[in-house]
C-alpha positions as CSV (number, residue, x, y, z in Angstrom):
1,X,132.8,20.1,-168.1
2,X,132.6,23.7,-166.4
3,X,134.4,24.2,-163.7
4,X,132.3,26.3,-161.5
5,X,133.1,28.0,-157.6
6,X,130.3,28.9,-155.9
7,X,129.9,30.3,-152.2
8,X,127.2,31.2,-150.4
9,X,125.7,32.4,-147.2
10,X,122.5,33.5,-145.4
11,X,121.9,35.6,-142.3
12,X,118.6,36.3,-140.1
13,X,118.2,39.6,-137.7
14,X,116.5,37.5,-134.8
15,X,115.8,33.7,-135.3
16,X,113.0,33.7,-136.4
17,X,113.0,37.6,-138.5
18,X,113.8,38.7,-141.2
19,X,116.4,37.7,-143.1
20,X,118.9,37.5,-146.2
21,X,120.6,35.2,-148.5
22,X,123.4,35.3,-151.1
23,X,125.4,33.5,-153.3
24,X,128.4,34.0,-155.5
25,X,129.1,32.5,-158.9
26,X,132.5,32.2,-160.7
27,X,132.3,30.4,-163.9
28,X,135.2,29.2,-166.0
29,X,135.3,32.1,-168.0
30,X,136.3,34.8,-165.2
31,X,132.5,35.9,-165.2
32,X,130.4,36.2,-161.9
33,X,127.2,36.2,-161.0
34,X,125.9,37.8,-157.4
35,X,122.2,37.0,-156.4
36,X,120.8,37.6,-153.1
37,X,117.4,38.4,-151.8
38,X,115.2,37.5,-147.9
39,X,112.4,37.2,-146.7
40,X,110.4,39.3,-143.9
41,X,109.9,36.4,-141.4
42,X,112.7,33.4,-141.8
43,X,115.1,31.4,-140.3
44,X,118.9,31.4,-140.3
45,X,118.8,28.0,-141.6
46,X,116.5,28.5,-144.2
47,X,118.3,31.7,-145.8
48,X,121.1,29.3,-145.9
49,X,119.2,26.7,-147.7
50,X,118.2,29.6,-150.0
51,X,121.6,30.8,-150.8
52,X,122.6,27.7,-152.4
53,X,119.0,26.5,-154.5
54,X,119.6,30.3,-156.2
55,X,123.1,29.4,-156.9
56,X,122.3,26.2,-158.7
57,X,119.5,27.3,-160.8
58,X,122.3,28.9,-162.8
59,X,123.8,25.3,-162.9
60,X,123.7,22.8,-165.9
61,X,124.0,19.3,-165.9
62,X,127.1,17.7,-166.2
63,X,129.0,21.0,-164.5
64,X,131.5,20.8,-161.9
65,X,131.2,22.7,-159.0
66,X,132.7,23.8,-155.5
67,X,130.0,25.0,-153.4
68,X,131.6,26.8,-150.4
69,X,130.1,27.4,-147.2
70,X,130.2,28.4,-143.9
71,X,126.9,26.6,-142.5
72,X,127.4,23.0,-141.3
73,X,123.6,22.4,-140.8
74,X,123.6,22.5,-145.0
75,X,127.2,20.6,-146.2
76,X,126.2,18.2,-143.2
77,X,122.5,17.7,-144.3
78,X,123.0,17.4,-148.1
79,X,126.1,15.3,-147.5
80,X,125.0,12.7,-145.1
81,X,122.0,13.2,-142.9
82,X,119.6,13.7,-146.3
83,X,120.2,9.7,-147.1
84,X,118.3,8.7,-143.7
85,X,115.6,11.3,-143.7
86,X,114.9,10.1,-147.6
87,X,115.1,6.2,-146.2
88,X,112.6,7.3,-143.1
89,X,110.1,9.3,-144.9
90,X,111.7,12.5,-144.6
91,X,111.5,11.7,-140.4
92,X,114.5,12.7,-138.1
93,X,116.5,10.1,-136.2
94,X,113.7,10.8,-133.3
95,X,110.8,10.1,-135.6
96,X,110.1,13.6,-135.8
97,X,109.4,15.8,-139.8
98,X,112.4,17.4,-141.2
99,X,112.5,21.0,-140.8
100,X,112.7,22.8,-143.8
101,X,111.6,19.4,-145.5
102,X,111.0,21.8,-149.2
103,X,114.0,23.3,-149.3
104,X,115.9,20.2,-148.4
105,X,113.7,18.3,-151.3
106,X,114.7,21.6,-153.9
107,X,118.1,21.2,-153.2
108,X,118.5,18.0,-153.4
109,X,116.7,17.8,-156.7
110,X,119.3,20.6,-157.9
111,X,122.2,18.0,-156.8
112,X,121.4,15.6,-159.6
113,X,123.5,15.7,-162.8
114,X,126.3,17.5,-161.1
115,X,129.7,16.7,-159.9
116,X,129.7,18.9,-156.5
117,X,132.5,19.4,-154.3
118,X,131.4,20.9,-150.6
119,X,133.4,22.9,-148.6
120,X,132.8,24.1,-145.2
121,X,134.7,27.3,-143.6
122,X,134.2,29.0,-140.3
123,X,132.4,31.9,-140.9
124,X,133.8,35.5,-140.1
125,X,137.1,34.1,-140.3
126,X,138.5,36.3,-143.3
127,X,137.2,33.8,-146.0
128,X,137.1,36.6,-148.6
129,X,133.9,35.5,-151.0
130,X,132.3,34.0,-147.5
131,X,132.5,37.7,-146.1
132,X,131.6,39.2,-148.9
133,X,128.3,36.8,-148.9
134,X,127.6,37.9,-145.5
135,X,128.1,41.9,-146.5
136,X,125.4,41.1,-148.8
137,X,123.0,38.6,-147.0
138,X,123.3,41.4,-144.4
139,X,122.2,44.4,-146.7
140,X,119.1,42.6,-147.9
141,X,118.4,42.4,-144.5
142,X,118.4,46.1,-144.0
143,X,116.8,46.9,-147.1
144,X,113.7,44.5,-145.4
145,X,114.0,46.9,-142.2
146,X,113.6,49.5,-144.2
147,X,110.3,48.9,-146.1
């Protein structure tokens, strides 16, 4: 079993704007993988979301993984509040739709077949991969300004 570290993050220059994602893999092996990208129009939320789906398309079953973040709308969601909103029909606690409903769907289809540990930090707290993330979330952002 591969023992993988991942850690991710997204930002967004307004809420809604446009916005950034990244994500940074650490196999077994010492190798590392960056990927980032955005998206003209988003929300915070969903460049988080983003951040992590990339990450695990580099994934197989059966590895091991540490996914490290700083957002607690996605370690909360994928970790507890996703069982109700499956059990309701993909409704909130007030009866309302999901936000973000595909991206919560994509992700959670990424989860099966992997043994995922989350962690949550605070961001801009001197988590070094965590600021790193945000460097880069933050550049993709600028290179959207700049088109």
């Amino acid at each position: 079993m591969t023992k993988i570290r991942m850690f991710t993050d997204g930002a967004c220059s307004g809420n809604p704007g446009p916005g950034g994602w990244a994500c940074i893999v650490q196999f077994e092996d010492s190798t590392e993988l960056v990927l980032s990208g955005g998206n003209k129009l988003t929300t915070n939320n969903k460049m988080e979301l983003q951040a992590v789906i990339e990450g695990m398309k580099k994934l197989k079953t059966g590895d091991a993984v540490v996914i490290t973040t700083d957002s607690e709308y996605v370690k909360n969601g994928i970790t507890s509040w996703i069982y109700g909103w499956i059990k309701n029909g993909w409704k909130t606690a007030a009866k309302k739709p999901v936000k973000n409903q595909e991206l919560w769907m994509e992700l959670w289809s990424f989860t099966r077949g992997l043994d995922i540990t989350w962690e949550w930090v605070r961001g801009h707290s001197g988590h070094p991969e965590n600021e790193r993330c945000d460097r880069i979330a933050r550049n993709e952002i600028s290179k959207l300004s700049a088109k």
